[in-house]
N, C-alpha and C positions, 0 to 999 in steps of 0.2 A: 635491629636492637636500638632501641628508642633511650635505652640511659647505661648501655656498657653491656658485659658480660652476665647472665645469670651465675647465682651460686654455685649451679650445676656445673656448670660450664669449667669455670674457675678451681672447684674441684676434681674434673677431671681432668683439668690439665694438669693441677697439682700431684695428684695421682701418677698422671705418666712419667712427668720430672722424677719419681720419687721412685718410679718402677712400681708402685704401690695398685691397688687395686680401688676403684672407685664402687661402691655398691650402694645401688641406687632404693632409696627408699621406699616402705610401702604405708598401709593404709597410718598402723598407730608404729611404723618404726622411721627412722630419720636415715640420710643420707648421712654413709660415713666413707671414710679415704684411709683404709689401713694400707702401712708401709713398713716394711723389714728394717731394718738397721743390724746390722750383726744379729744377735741372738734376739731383738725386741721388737716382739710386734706393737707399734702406735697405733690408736686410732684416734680418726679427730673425728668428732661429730659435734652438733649443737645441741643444745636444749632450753626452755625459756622456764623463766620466774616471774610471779606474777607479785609486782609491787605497788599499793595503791591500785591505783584504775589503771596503772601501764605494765603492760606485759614487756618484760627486758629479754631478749634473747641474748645468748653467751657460746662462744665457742669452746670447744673443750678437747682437751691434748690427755689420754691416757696411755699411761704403757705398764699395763701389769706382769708383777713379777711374784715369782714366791721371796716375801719378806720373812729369812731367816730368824731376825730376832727382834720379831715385834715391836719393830722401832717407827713410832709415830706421830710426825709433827703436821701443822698446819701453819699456815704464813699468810699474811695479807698487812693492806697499807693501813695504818691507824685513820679512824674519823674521828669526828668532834666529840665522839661520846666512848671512843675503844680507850682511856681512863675511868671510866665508870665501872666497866665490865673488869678492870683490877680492881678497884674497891666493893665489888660486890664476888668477888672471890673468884675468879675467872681469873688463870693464870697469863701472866706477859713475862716469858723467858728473855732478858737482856742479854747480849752474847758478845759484852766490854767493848763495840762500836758505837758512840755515842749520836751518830747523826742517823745511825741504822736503827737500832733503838727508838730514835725519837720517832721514826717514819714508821714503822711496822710492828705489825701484833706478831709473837710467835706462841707457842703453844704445842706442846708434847711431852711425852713419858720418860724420858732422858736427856735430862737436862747439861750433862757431858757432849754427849752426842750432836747435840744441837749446837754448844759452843764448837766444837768440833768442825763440824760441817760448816757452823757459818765465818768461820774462819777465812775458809777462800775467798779471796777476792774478787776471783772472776764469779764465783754465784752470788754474791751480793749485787756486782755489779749489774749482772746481767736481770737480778731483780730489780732493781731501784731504778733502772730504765723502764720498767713498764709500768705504765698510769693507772691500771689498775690491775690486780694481780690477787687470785686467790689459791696458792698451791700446797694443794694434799699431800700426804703421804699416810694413808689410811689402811686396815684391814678389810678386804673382802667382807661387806655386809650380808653377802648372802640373800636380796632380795628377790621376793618372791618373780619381780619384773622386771631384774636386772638383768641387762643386756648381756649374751654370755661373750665373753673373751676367746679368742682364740689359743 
């Protein structure tokens, strides 16, 4: 190995620390690493976006669940232009942390619920430690090529 561990590799040791299952990719699917946790299956897999002329690849953490009550936010770190996207009607939920606030876009249907939630401090924290960070909480779209979940 000419520069460390492949992907593969890395994943399925992840896997085994996890007790989790590595399943190894084919033609148009990706390699993913689902692992149990009490009642939730995680999967990590990646997928790439294509920005300008550079293809960005991302890794990606799901663990789907039935969301009782339709409660649906999304969260990410403010750039130079996520003030725009408030003036042009794009909502930014404040949740009375003023340095958290400053740092991050939120966004969702229950604006209680989100003060709520962001209230913890340990998930703030454990947000604002990552450099980049985009996390869902969405309903099930239903695509026609969506991956199915276990």
């Amino acid at each position: 190995m000419l520069f460390g561990p492949s992907k593969k590799e890395i994943w399925r040791h992840l896997a085994a620390e996890l007790d989790g299952q590595f399943v190894k990719g084919k033609v148009f699917k990706k390699d993913k690493v689902y692992a149990r946790h009490g009642e939730w299956i995680i999967v990590l897999d990646t997928f790439t976006r294509k920005y300008g002329n550079a293809n960005i690849r991302f890794t990606r953490i799901r663990a789907p669940y039935l969301n009782r009550d339709d409660f649906v936010f999304q969260i990410y770190r403010s750039k130079a232009f996520s003030g725009m996207r408030s003036y042009f009607g794009m909502q930014d939920v404040e949740v009375g942390d003023p340095y958290f606030d400053k740092d991050f876009v939120i966004q969702g249907n229950d604006i209680r619920k989100l003060k709520m939630f962001f209230k913890h401090t340990e998930i703030k924290d454990l947000i604002m430690h990552q450099p980049n960070i985009l996390l869902k909480i969405r309903e099930d779209e239903d695509k026609l090529f969506a991956p199915p979940f276990p």
